[in-house]
C-alpha positions in Angstrom: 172.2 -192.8 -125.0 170.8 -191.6 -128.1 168.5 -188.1 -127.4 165.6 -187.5 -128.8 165.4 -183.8 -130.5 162.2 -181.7 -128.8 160.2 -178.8 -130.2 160.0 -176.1 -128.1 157.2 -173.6 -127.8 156.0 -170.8 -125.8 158.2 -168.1 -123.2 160.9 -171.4 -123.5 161.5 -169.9 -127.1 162.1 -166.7 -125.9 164.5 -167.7 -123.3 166.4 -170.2 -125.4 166.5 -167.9 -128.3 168.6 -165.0 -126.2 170.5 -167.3 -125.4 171.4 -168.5 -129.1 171.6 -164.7 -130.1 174.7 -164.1 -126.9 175.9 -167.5 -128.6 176.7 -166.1 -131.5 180.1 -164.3 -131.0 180.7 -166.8 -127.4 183.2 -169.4 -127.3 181.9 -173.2 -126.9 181.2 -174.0 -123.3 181.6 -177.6 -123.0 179.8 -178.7 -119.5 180.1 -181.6 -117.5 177.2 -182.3 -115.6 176.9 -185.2 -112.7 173.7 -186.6 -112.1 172.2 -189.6 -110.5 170.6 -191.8 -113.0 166.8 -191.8 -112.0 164.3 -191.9 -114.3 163.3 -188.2 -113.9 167.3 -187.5 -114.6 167.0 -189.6 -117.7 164.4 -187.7 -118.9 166.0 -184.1 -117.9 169.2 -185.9 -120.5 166.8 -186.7 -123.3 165.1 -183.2 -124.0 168.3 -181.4 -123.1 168.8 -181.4 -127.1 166.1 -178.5 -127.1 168.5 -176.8 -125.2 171.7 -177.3 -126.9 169.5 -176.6 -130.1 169.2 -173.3 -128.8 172.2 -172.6 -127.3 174.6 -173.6 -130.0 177.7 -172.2 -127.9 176.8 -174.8 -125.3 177.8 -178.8 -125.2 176.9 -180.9 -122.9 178.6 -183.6 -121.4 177.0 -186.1 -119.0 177.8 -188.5 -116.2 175.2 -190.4 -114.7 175.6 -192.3 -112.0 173.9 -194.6 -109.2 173.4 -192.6 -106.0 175.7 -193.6 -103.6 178.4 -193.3 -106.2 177.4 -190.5 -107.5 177.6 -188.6 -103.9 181.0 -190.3 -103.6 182.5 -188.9 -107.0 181.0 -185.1 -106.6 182.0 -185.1 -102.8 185.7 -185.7 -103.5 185.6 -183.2 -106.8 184.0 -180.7 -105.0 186.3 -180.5 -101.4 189.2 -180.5 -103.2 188.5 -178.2 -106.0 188.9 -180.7 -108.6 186.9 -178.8 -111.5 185.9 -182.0 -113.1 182.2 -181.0 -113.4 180.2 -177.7 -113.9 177.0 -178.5 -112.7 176.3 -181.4 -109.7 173.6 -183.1 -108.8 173.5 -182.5 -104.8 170.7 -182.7 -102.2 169.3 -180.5 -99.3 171.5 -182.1 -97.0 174.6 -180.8 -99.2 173.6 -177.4 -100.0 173.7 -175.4 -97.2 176.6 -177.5 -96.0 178.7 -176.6 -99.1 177.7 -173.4 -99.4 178.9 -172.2 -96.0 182.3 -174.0 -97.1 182.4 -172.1 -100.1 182.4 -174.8 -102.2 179.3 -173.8 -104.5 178.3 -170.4 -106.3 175.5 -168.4 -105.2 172.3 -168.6 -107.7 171.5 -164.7 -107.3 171.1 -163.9 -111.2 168.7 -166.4 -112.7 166.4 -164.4 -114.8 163.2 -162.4 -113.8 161.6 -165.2 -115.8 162.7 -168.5 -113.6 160.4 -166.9 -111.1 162.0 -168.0 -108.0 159.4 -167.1 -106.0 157.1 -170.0 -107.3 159.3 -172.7 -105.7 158.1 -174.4 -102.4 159.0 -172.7 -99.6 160.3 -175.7 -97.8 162.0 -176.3 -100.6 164.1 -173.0 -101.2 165.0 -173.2 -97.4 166.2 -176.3 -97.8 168.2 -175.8 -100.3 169.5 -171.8 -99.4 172.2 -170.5 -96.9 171.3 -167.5 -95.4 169.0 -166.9 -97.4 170.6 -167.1 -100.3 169.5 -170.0 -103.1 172.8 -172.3 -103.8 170.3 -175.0 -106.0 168.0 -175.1 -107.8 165.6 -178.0 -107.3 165.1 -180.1 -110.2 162.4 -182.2 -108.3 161.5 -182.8 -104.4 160.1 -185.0 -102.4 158.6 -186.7 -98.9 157.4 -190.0 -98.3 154.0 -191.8 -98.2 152.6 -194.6 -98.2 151.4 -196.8 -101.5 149.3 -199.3 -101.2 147.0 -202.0 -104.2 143.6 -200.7 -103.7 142.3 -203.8 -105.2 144.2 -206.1 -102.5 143.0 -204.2 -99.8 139.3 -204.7 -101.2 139.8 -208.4 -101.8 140.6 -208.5 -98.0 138.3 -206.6 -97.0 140.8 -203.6 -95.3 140.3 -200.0 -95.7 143.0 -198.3 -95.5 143.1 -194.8 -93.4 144.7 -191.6 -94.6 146.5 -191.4 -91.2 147.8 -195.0 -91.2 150.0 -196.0 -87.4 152.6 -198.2 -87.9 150.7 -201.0 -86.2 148.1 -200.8 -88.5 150.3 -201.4 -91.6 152.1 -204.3 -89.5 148.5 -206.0 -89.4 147.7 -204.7 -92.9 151.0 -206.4 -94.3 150.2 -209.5 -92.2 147.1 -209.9 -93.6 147.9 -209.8 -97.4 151.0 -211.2 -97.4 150.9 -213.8 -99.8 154.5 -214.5 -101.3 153.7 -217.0 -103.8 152.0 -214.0 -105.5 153.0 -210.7 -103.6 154.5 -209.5 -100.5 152.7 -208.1 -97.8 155.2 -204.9 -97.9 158.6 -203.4 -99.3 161.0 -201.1 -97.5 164.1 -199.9 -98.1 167.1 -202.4 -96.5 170.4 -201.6 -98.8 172.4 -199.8 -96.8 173.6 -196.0 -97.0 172.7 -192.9 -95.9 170.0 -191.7 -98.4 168.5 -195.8 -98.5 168.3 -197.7 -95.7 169.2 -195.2 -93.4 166.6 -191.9 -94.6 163.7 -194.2 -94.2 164.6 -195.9 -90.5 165.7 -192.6 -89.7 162.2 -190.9 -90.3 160.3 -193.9 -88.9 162.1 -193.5 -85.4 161.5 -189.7 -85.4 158.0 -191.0 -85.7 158.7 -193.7 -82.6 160.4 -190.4 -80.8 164.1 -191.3 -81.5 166.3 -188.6 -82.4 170.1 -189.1 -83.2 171.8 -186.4 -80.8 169.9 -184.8 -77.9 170.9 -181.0 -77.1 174.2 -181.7 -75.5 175.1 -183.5 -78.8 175.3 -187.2 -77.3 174.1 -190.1 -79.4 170.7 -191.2 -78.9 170.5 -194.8 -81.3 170.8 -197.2 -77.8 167.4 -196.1 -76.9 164.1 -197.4 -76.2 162.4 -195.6 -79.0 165.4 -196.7 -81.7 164.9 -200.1 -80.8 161.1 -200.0 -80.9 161.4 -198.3 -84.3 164.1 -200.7 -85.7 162.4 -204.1 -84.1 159.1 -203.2 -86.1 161.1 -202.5 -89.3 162.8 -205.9 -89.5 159.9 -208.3 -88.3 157.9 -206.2 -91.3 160.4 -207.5 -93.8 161.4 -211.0 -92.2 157.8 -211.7 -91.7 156.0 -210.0 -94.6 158.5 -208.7 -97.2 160.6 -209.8 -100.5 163.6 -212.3 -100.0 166.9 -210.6 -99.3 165.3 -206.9 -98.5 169.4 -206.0 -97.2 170.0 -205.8 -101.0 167.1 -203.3 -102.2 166.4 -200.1 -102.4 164.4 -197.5 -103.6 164.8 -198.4 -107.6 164.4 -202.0 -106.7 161.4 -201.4 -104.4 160.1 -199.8 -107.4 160.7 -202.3 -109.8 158.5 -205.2 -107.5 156.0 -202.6 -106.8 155.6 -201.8 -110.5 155.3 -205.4 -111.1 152.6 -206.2 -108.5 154.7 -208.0 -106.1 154.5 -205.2 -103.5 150.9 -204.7 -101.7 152.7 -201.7 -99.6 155.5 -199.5 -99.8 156.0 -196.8 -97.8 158.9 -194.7 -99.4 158.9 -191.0 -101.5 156.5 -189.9 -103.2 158.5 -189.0 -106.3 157.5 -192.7 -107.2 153.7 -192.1 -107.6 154.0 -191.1 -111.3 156.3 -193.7 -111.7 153.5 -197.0 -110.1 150.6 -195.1 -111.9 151.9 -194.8 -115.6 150.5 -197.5 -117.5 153.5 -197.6 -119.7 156.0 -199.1 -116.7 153.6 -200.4 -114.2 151.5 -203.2 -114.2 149.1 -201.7 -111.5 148.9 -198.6 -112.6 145.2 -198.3 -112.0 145.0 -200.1 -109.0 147.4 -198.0 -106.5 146.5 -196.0 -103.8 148.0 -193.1 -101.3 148.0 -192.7 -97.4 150.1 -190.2 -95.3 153.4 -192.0 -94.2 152.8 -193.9 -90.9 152.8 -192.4 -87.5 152.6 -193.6 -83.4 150.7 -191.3 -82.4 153.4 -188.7 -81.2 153.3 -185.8 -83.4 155.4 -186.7 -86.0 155.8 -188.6 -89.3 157.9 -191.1 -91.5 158.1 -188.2 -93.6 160.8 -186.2 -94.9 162.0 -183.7 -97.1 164.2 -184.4 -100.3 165.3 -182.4 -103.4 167.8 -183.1 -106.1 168.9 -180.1 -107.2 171.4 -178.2 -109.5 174.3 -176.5 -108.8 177.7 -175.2 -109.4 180.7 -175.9 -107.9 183.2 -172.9 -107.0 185.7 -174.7 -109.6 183.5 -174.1 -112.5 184.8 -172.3 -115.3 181.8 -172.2 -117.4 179.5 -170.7 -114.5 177.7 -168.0 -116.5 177.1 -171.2 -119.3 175.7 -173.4 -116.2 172.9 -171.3 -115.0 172.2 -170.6 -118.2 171.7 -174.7 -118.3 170.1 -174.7 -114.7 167.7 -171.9 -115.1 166.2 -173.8 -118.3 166.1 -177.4 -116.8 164.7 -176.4 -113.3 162.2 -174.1 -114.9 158.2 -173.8 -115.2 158.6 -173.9 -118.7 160.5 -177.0 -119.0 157.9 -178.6 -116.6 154.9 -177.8 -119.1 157.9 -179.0 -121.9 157.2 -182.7 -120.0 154.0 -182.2 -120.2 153.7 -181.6 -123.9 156.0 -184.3 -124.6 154.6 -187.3 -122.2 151.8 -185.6 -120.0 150.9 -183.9 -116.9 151.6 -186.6 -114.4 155.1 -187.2 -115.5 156.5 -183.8 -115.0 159.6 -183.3 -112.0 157.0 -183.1 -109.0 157.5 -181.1 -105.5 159.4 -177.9 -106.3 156.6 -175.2 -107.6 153.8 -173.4 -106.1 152.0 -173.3 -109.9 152.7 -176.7 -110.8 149.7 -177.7 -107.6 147.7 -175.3 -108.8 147.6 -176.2 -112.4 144.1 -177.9 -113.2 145.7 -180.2 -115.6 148.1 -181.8 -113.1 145.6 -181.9 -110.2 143.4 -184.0 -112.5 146.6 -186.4 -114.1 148.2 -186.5 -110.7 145.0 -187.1 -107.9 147.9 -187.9 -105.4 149.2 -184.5 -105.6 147.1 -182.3 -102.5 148.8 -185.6 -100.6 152.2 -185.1 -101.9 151.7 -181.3 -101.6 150.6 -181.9 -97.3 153.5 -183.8 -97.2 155.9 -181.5 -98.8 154.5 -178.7 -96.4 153.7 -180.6 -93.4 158.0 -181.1 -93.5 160.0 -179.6 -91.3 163.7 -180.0 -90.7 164.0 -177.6 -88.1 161.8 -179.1 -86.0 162.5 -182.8 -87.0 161.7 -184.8 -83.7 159.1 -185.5 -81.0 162.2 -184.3 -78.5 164.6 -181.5 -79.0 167.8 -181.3 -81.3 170.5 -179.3 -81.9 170.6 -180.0 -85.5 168.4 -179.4 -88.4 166.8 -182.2 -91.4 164.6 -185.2 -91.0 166.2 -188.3 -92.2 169.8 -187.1 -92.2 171.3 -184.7 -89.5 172.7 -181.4 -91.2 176.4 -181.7 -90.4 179.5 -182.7 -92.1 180.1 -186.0 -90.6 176.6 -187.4 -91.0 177.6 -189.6 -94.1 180.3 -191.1 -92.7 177.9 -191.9 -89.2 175.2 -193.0 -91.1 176.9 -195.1 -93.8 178.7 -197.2 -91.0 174.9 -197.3 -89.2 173.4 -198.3 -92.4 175.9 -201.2 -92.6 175.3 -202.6 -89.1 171.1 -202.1 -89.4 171.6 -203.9 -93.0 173.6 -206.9 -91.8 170.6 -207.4 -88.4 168.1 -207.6 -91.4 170.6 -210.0 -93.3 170.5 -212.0 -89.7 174.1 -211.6 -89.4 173.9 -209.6 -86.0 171.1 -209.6 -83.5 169.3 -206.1 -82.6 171.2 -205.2 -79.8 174.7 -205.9 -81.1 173.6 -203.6 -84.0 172.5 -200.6 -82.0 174.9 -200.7 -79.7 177.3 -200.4 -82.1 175.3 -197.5 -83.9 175.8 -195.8 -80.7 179.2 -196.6 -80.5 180.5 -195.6 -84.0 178.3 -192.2 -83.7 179.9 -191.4 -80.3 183.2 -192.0 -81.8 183.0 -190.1 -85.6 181.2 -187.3 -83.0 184.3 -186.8 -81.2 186.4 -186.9 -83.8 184.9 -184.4 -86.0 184.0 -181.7 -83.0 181.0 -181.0 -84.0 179.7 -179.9 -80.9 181.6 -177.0 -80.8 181.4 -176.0 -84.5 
């Protein structure tokens, strides 16, 4: 990929600049850096020649990948102490997870000016262990709902801030028209951070949980099925053809070319459908709080990829160096400058929703910041759990459940399986990778 070279201006100068004057009698650092390859990612890749420019004792070295393979490669690096890469792209569910193994270093030196303060409180929890920062969120996220204002006008639907499920069911019923558009998109390729994050949230919202408090699977329930029977009649009755095969990038694709008239996923994407210069409704989209039943809780949840350094690192004083610049305010208002407010890394800083200029490029952010706030993994479900996060349970096994879960609830939307042989088998493979990892006593 060919990078573009960046000026930079302001307190960035200043930062980068020490770090050209250490470079001076410092050895080249060569870093490896794994990342998922999103467009935010992409963009993080293209104006990293303003840092390198700066930092002449730095190179950088990058391997982007999709997200499932991506998690896949840095998992198996990381628990064996491989060293392949000194800086990973990981998520709240890895952080505090890794950091108790001791997997990843501590972030406790960034400088005065990163200002760690000004990130999201959700958002440093999430991604701390006792108290201590482990990543450094390079952009966060929850889910709402989108929606083509002008197709709900040409219907004649308004559509609520509060939406309930039922009400998009109807919604989607009614302006589901496939020659030209499909009444909604959802996530149905399976894994753990597709298929599974956003069924997982809308049954918290339907008051399914995956454990209850004596750790004992909870997906052969009455609120599972409920959530899971109004999830595929959605897509066999009102969504794209062959929805087992997409995900959040291909959800974003049809929604970007008008084929979507709701999606419910994150809200990352809402800089991505209103940006004239990749979406062809860019001025015709819409925001509503993700769906609820009435019960207390969302289909919501609480994301962040973030930066940080695995234990094997050899270059770690080099990586934060690299972290602290691309996770910074200053790189934010570096977007900015280069391709405008709305398109800066969204969900991680308290200034960021204060700043005028973004409030007035970005109208959906007081809805993305509610949602960002409003999240709360310790306290994830309409019924108690013993565990903490929203669409993913915090434990070590919780890939391996959820993957094989994934791959049952994606083959019942394919038709291959009927409802009930796909949840009772949920329940069965989660009872059985339960007792074999022990969490219960961990």
């Amino acid at each position: 990929m060919l990078l573009r070279t960046v000026l930079v201006t302001g307190s960035l100068t200043c930062v980068l600049s020490t770090g050209a004057a250490l470079a001076e009698s410092s050895p080249i650092s060569a870093l490896t850096i794994a990342t998922v390859g999103n467009r935010d990612m992409v963009r993080m890749q293209q104006l990293s020649e303003g840092f390198t420019a700066a930092n002449s004792d730095i190179e950088l070295q990058w391997v982007a990948l999709d997200e499932n393979t991506l998690r896949q490669h840095v998992t198996t690096d990381i628990a064996t102490a491989g060293g392949r890469f000194d800086i990973v792209t990981i998520g709240t569910y890895e952080a505090a997870i890794w950091a108790e193994r001791g997997w990843l270093l501590p972030l406790d030196d960034l400088p005065a000016s990163y200002q760690v303060d000004d990130l999201l409180p959700t958002v440093r929890e999430a991604l701390s262990f006792q108290g201590q920062l482990y990543a450094a969120p390079f952009y966060a996220e929850s889910a709402f709902t989108l929606y083509r204002e002008d197709l709900f006008a040409e219907a004649g639907l308004s559509m609520v801030e509060s939406p309930s499920w039922e009400f998009i069911a109807r919604a989607a019923a009614a302006l589901h028209d496939p020659d030209e558009h499909y009444g909604i998109c959802l996530r149905g390729k399976p894994g753990w951070g597709e298929n599974m994050a956003l069924l997982t949230a809308m049954a918290n919202a339907y008051g399914g949980r995956w454990f209850d408090m004596q750790w004992v699977p909870q997906l052969a329930t009455a609120a599972w099925r409920d959530a899971l029977d109004q999830y595929l009649s959605l897509l066999w009755e009102y969504g794209p053809p062959n929805p087992e095969q997409l995900g959040f990038n291909d959800n974003l694709a049809l929604f970007q070319q008008g084929k979507c008239a709701i999606w419910v996923d994150a809200t990352v994407a809402a800089s991505a459908v209103t940006n004239p210069r990749e979406s062809m409704v860019a001025d015709r989209v819409g925001f509503a709080l993700a769906p609820q039943q009435g019960l207390g809780k969302r289909a919501n949840w609480l994301w962040a990829w973030a930066l940080a350094i695995p234990s094997s690192s050899t270059s770690s004083d080099a990586a934060k160096r690299f972290i602290a610049w691309a996770t910074s305010a200053d790189f934010q208002r570096q977007v900015a400058e280069d391709e405008g407010w709305a398109q800066v890394p969204p969900g991680t800083r308290r200034s960021l929703y204060a700043n005028p200029h973004y409030q007035a490029a970005a109208p959906y952010s007081d809805m993305v910041l509610e949602s960002l706030t409003a999240a709360d993994p310790g306290n994830p479900t309409v019924e108690p759990v013993p565990y903490r996060g929203i669409q993913y349970v915090a434990i070590a096994a919780f890939p391996g459940i959820a993957t094989a879960v994934g791959n049952r609830f994606a083959k019942a939307l394919a038709g291959e399986i009927t409802v009930d042989e796909a949840l009772e088998n949920a329940q069965w493979v989660t009872q059985k990778v339960a007792e074999q990892a022990r969490f219960a006593d961990q």
